[in-house]
C-alpha positions, 0 to 999 in steps of 0.5 A: 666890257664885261659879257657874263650875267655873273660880271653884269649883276656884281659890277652894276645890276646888284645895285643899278650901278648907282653909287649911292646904292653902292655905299649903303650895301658896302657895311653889309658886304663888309660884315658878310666878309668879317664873319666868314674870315673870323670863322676861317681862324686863319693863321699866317702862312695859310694858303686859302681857297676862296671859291665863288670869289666874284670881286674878291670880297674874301680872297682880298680881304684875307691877304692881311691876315695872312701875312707875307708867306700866305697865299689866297687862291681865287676861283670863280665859273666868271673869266670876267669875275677873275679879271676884275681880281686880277686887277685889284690884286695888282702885283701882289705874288701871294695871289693866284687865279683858277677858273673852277665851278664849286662842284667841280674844282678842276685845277686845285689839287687834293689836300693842297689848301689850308682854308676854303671860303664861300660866301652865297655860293651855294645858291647857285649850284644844283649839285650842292653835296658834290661841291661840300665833297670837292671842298673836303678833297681839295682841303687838307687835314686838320683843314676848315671850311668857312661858308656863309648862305642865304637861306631863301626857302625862308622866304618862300615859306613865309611870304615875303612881301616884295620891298617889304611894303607890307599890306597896300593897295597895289598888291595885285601889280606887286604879285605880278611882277613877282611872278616874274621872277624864279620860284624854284631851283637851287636857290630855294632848294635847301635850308640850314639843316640841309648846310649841317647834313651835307658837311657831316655827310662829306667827313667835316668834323666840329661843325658849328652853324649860327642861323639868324632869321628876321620876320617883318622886322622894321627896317630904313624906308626906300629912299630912291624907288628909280633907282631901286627899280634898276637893281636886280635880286640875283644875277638869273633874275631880271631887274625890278624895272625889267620885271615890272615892264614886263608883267604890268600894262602902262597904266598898272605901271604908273599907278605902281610909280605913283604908290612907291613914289609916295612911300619915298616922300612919306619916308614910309618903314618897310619890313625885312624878312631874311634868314642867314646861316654861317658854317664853320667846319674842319676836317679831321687832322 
């Protein structure tokens, strides 16, 4: 059984381990992959660091597109993450596996990749400038880098409304229950221009960014509020039941039941609010 919190919410807190839920994030994480690997111009024979690998969305979604002489080096801070790519890899040789933080990529020598990847990485990481620095030592000349982020201070300055329910009359137990989750720290400390600063900072050259922001945007109903309530934003952050059962009394608990459950059986629209930023970048040849 798997320990770290890492392992926890990839494997069954991001979607309470419901397969459902599980089905219905799988286009997105697909487009997420696409959009990082179709920056990355991957070329055959390439060796490719994906660095936060967690299941092994990029690294094993790359080994088609790099042929039989390509190489996809998986890292991840998670033993357990690793083992789970391990696993899915099977025997295939063109596969490798190090245990490395993005700030600190001990084990990966210098200038020994072709492509490195990263996909909601960042977010986690406090010494951000450090990472985009061992991204630079680790890469090649004429090497790129490849990234997708989240960009959560988005949120933070537009007020998000949780499950995006908009006005209702139980906006005092959801502002609770937010409370309950973290409001500060690496996850919220940069924004897109801070991606572009760092990159030129550490000696990219061609640095492209495409940033995508929504604001209350219509988006699909709730369809299952139990099992919304057993998912997790991000691995640091309790689960909406854990936070709900921790800032709520259990009669505020059954009025918020009784309200979502009603948004459910009115297959009520919520709103999305969400900014997003791919980079792409290479060093100089």
């Amino acid at each position: 059984m798997t320990t770290d919190k890492w392992a926890r919410w990839l494997l069954t807190r991001r979607d309470g381990d419901n397969a459902e839920l599980r089905e219905r994030h799988a286009p997105g994480l697909a487009a997420f992959r696409d959009g990082v690997l179709d920056r990355a111009d991957l070329r055959p024979g390439d060796v490719l660091l994906d660095v936060g690998t967690g299941t092994g969305l990029i690294g094993l979604g790359a080994l088609s597109r790099l042929g039989p002489l390509g190489r996809v080096i998986f890292s991840d801070v998670s033993a357990d993450l690793l083992d789970v790519c391990r696993r899915a890899a099977g025997d295939d040789d063109r596969c490798s596996f190090v245990r490395a933080a993005a700030d600190d990529l001990a084990g990966i020598p210098d200038a020994s990749v072709d492509v490195l990847t990263t996909r909601s990485v960042l977010i986690y990481v406090s010494r951000k400038d450090a990472a985009f620095a061992e991204f630079r030592r680790v890469l090649r000349p004429g090497g790129r880098l490849s990234l997708f982020e989240p960009i959560n201070r988005f949120l933070v300055e537009h007020g998000s409304d949780m499950f995006g329910v908009g006005d209702n009359p139980v906006a005092d137990l959801l502002a609770k229950v937010r409370a309950e989750f973290p409001a500060e720290g690496p996850m919220i400390d940069f924004d897109e221009r801070d991606l572009l600063r760092w990159a030129v900072d550490a000696g990219f050259e061609a640095v492209e960014l495409d940033y995508r922001a929504q604001l209350n945007v219509p988006a699909e109903p709730i369809t299952d509020w139990a099992a919304l309530k057993n998912t997790a934003p991000n691995p640091l952050a309790p689960t909406y039941a854990e936070a709900i059962a921790a800032a709520l009394t259990e009669p505020e608990q059954r009025q918020l039941a009784e309200y979502m459950d009603a948004l459910v059986a009115a297959a009520t629209p919520t709103r999305r609010t969400m900014a997003t930023a791919y980079l792409r970048a290479e060093l100089p040849g």
